[in-house]
N, CA, C and O atoms as a GROMACS GRO file, in nm:
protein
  332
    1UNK      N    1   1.909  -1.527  -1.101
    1UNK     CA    2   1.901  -1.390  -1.051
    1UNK      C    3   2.011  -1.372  -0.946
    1UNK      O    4   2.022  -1.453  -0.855
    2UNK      N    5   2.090  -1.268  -0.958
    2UNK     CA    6   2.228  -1.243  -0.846
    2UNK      C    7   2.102  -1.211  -0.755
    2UNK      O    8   1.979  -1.207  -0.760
    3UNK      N    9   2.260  -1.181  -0.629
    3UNK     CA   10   2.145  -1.116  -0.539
    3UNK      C   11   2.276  -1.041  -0.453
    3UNK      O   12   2.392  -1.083  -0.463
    4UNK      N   13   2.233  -0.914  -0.361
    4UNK     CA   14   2.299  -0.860  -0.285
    4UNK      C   15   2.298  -0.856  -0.141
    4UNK      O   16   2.195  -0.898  -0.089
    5UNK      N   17   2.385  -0.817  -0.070
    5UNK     CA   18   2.364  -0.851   0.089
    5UNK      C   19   2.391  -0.727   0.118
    5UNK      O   20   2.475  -0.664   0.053
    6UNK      N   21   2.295  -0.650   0.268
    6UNK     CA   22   2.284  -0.518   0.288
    6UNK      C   23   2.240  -0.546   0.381
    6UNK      O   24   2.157  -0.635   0.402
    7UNK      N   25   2.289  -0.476   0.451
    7UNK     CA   26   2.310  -0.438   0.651
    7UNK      C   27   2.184  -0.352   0.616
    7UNK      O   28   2.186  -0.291   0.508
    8UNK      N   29   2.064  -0.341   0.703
    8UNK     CA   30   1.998  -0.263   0.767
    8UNK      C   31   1.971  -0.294   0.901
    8UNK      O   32   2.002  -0.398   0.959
    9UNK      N   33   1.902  -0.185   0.953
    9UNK     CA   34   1.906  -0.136   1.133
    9UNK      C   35   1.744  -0.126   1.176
    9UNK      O   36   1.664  -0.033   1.167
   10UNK      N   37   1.735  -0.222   1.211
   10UNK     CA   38   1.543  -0.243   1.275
   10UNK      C   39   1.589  -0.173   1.436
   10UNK      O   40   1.704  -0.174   1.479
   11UNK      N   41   1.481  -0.122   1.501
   11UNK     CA   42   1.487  -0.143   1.633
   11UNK      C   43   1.418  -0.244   1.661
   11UNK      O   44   1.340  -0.306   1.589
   12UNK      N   45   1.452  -0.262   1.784
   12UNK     CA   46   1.481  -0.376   1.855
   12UNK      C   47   1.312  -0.472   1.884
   12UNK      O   48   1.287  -0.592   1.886
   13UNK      N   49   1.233  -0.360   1.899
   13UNK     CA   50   1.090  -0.444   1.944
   13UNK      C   51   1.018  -0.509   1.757
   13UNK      O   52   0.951  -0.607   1.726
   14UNK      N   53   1.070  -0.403   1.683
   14UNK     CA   54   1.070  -0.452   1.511
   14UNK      C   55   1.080  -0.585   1.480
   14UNK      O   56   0.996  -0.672   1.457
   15UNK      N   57   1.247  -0.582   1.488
   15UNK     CA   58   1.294  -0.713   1.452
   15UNK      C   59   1.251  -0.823   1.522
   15UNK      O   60   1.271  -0.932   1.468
   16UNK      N   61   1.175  -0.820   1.675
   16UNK     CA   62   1.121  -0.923   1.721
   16UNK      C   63   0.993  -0.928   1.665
   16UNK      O   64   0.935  -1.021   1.721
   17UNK      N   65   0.941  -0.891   1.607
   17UNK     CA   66   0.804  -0.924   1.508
   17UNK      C   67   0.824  -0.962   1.428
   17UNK      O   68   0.752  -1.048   1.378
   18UNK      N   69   0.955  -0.911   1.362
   18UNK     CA   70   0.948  -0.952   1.202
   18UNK      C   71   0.992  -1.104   1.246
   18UNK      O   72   0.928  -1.187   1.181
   19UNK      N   73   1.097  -1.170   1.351
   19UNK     CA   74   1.102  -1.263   1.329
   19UNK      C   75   1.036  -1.378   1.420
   19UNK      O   76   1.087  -1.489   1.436
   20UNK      N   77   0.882  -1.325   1.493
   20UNK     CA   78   0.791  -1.413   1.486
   20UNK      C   79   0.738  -1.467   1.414
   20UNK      O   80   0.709  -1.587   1.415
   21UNK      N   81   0.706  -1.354   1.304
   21UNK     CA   82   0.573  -1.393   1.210
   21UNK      C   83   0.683  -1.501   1.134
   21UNK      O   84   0.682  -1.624   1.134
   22UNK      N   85   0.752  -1.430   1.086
   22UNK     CA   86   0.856  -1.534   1.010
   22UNK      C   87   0.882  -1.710   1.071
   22UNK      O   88   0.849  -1.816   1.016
   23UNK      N   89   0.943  -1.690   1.184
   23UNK     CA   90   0.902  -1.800   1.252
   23UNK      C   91   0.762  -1.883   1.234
   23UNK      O   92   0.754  -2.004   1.216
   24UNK      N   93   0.675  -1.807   1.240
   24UNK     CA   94   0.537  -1.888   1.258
   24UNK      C   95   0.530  -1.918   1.088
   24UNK      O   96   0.449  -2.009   1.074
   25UNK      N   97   0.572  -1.886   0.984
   25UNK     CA   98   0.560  -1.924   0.882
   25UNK      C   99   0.628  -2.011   0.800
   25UNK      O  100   0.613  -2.044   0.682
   26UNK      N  101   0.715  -2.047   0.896
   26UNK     CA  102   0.857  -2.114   0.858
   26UNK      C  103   0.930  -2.069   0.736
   26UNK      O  104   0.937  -2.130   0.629
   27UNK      N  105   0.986  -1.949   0.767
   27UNK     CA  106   1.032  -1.844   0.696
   27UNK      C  107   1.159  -1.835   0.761
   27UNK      O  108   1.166  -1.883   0.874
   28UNK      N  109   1.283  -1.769   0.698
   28UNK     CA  110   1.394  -1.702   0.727
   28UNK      C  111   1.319  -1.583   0.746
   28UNK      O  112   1.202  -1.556   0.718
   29UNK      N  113   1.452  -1.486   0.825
   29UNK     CA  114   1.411  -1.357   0.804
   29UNK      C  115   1.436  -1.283   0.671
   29UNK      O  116   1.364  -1.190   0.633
   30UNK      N  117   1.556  -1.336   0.593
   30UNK     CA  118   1.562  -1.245   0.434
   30UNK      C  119   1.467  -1.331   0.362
   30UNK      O  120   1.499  -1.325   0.243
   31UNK      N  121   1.340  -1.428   0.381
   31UNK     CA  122   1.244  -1.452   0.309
   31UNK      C  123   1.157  -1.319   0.293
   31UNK      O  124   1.139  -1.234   0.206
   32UNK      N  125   1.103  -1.350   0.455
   32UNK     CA  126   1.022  -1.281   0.496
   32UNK      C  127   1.055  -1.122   0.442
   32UNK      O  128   1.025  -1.110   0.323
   33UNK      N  129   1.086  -1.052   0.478
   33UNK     CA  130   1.160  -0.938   0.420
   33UNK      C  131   1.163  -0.928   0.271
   33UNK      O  132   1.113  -0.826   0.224
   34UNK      N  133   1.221  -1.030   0.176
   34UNK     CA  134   1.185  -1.007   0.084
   34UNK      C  135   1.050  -0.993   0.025
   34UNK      O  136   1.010  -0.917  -0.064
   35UNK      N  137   1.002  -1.065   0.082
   35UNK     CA  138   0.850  -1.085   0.057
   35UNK      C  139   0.776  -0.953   0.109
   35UNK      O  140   0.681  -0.926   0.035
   36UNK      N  141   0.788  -0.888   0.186
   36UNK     CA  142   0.767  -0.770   0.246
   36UNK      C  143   0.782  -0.654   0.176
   36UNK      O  144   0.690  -0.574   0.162
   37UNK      N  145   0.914  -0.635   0.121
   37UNK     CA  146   0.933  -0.548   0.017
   37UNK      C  147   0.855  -0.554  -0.089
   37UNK      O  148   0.764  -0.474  -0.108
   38UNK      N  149   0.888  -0.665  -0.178
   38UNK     CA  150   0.773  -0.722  -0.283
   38UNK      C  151   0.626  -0.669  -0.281
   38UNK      O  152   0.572  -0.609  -0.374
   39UNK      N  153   0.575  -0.698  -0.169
   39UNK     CA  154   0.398  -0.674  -0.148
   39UNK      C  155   0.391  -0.535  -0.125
   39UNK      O  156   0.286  -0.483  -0.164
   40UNK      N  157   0.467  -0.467  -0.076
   40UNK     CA  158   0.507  -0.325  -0.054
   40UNK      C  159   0.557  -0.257  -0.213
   40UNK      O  160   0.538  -0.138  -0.236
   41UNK      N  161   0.602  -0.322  -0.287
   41UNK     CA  162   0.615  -0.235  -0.413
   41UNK      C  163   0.521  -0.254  -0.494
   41UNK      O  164   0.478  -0.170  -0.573
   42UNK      N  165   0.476  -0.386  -0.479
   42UNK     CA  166   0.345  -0.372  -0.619
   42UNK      C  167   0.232  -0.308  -0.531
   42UNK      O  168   0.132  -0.272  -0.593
   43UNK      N  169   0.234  -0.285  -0.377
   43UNK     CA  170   0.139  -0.266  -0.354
   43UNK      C  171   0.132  -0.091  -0.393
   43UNK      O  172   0.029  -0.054  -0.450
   44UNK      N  173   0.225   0.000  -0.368
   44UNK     CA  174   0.255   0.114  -0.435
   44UNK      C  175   0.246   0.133  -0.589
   44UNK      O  176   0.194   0.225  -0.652
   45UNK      N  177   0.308   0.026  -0.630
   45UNK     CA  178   0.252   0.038  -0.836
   45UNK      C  179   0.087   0.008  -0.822
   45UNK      O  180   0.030   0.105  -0.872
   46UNK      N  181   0.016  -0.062  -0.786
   46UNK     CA  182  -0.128  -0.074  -0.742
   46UNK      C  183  -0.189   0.108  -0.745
   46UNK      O  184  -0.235   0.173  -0.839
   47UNK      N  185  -0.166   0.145  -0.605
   47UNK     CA  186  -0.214   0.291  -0.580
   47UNK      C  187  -0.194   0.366  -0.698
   47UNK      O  188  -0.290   0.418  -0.756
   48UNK      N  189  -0.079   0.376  -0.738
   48UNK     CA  190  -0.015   0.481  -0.850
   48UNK      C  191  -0.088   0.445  -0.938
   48UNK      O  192  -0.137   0.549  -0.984
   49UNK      N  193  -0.133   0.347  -1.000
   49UNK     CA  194  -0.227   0.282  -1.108
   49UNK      C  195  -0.366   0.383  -1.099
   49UNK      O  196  -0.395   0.478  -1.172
   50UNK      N  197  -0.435   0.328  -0.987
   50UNK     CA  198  -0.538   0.370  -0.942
   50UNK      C  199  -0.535   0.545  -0.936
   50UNK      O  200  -0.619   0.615  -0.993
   51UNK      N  201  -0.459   0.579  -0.882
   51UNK     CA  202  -0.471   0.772  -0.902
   51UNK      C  203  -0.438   0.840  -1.071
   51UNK      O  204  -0.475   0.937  -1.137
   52UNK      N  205  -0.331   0.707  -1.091
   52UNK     CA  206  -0.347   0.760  -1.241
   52UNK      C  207  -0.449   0.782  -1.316
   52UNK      O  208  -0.464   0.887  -1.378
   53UNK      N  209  -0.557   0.654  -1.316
   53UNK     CA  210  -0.713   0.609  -1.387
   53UNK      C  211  -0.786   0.751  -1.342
   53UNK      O  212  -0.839   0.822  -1.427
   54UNK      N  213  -0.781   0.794  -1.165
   54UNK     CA  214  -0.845   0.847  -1.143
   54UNK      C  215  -0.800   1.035  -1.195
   54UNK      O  216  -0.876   1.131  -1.207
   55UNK      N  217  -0.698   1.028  -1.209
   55UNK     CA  218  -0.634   1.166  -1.294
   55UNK      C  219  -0.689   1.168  -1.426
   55UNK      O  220  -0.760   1.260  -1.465
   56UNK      N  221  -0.658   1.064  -1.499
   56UNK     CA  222  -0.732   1.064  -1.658
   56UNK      C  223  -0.900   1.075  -1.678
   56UNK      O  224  -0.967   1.129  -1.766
   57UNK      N  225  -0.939   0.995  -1.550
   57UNK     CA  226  -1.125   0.998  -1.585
   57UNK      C  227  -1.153   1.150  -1.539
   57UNK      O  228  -1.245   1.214  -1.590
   58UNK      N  229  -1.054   1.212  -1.424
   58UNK     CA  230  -1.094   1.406  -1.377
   58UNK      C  231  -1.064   1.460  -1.496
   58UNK      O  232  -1.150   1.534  -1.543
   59UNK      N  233  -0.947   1.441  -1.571
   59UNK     CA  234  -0.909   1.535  -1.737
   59UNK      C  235  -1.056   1.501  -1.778
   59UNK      O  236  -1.150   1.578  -1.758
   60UNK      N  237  -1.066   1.399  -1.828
   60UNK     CA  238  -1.170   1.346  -1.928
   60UNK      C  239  -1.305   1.441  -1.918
   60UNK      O  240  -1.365   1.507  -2.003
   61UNK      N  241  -1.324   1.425  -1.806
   61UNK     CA  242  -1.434   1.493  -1.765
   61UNK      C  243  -1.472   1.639  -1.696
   61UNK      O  244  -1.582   1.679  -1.655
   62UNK      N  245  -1.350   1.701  -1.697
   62UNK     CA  246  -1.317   1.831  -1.652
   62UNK      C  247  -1.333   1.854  -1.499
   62UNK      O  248  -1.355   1.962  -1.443
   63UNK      N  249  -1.324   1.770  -1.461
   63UNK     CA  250  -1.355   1.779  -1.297
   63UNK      C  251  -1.254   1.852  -1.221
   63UNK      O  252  -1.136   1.832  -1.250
   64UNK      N  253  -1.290   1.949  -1.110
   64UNK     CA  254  -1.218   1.985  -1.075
   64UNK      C  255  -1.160   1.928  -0.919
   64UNK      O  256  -1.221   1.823  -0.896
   65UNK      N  257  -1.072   1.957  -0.815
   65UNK     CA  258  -1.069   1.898  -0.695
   65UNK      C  259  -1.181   1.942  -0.635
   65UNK      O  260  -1.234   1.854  -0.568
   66UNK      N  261  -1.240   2.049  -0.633
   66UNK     CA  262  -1.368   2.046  -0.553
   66UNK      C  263  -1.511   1.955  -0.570
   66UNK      O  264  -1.596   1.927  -0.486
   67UNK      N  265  -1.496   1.908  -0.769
   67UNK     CA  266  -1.609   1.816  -0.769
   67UNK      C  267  -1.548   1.732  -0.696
   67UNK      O  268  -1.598   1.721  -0.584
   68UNK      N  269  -1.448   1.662  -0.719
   68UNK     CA  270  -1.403   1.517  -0.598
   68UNK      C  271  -1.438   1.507  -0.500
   68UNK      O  272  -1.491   1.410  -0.446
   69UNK      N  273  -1.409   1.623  -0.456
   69UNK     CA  274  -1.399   1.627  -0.290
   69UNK      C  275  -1.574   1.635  -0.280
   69UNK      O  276  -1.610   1.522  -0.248
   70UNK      N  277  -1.664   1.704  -0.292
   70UNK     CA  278  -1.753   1.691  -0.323
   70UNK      C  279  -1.831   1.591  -0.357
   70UNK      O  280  -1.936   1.572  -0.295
   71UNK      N  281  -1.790   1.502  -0.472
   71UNK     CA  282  -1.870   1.384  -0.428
   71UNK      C  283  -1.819   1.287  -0.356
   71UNK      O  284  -1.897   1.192  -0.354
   72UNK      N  285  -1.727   1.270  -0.298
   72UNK     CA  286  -1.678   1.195  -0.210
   72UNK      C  287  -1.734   1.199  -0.076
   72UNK      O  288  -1.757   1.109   0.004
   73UNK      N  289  -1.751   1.332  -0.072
   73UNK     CA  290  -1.857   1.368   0.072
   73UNK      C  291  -2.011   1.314   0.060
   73UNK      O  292  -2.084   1.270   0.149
   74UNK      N  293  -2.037   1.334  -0.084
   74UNK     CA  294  -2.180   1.292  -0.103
   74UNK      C  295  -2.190   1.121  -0.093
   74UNK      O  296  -2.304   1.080  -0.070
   75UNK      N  297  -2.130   1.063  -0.102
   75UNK     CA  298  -2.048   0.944  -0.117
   75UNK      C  299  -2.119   0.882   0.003
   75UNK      O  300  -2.225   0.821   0.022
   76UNK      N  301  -1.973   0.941   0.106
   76UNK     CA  302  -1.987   0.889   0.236
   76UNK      C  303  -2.095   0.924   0.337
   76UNK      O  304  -2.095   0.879   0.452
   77UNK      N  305  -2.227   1.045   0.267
   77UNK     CA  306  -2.295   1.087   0.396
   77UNK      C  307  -2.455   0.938   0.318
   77UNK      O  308  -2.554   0.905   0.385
   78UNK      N  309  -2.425   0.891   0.187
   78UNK     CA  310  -2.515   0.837   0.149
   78UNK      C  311  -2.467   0.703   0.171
   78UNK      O  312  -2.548   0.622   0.126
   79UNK      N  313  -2.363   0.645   0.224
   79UNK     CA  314  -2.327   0.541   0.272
   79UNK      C  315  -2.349   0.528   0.431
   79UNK      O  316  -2.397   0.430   0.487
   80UNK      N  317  -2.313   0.628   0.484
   80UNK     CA  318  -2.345   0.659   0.639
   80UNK      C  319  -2.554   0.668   0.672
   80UNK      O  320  -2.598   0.595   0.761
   81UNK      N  321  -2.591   0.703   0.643
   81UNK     CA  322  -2.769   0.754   0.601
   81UNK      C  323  -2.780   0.545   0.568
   81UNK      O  324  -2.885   0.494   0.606
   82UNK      N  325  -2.713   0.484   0.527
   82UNK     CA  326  -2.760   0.311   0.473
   82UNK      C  327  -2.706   0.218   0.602
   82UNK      O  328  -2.733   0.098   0.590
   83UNK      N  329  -2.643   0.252   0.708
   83UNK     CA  330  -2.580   0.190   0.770
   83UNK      C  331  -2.641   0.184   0.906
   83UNK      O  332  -2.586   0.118   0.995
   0.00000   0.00000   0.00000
């Protein structure tokens, strides 16, 4: 796999985190970072997955945004009422 090299601009209290944790993991910082990006994009293909399912089961079922919103409220006041 090539690979490319690219200047980016953290501020300053940033880049001292990014390269603690890194540190504490015995990581470079273009590990770390890569790895960062990575968990950050599948973690976005993840969501997008998930709203998709949840777009196809609202078609499927004709739901509109107010049923959602709606049971989502019913949701959380019957989770809140158990707690």
């Amino acid at each position: 796999m090539s690979t490319s090299t690219v200047n980016i601009a953290f501020q300053t209290e940033l880049l001292r985190e990014i390269d603690e944790v890194a540190s504490k993991e015995s990581r470079s910082r273009s590990e770390f970072l890569r790895e960062a990006a990575r968990a950050y994009i599948q973690r976005k293909r993840r969501w997008a997955g998930i709203f998709s399912m949840g777009r196809a089961i609202a078609e499927t079922r004709r739901l509109a945004p107010e049923d959602v919103s709606r049971e989502i409220r019913a949701y959380r006041k019957r989770k809140a009422t158990r707690g």
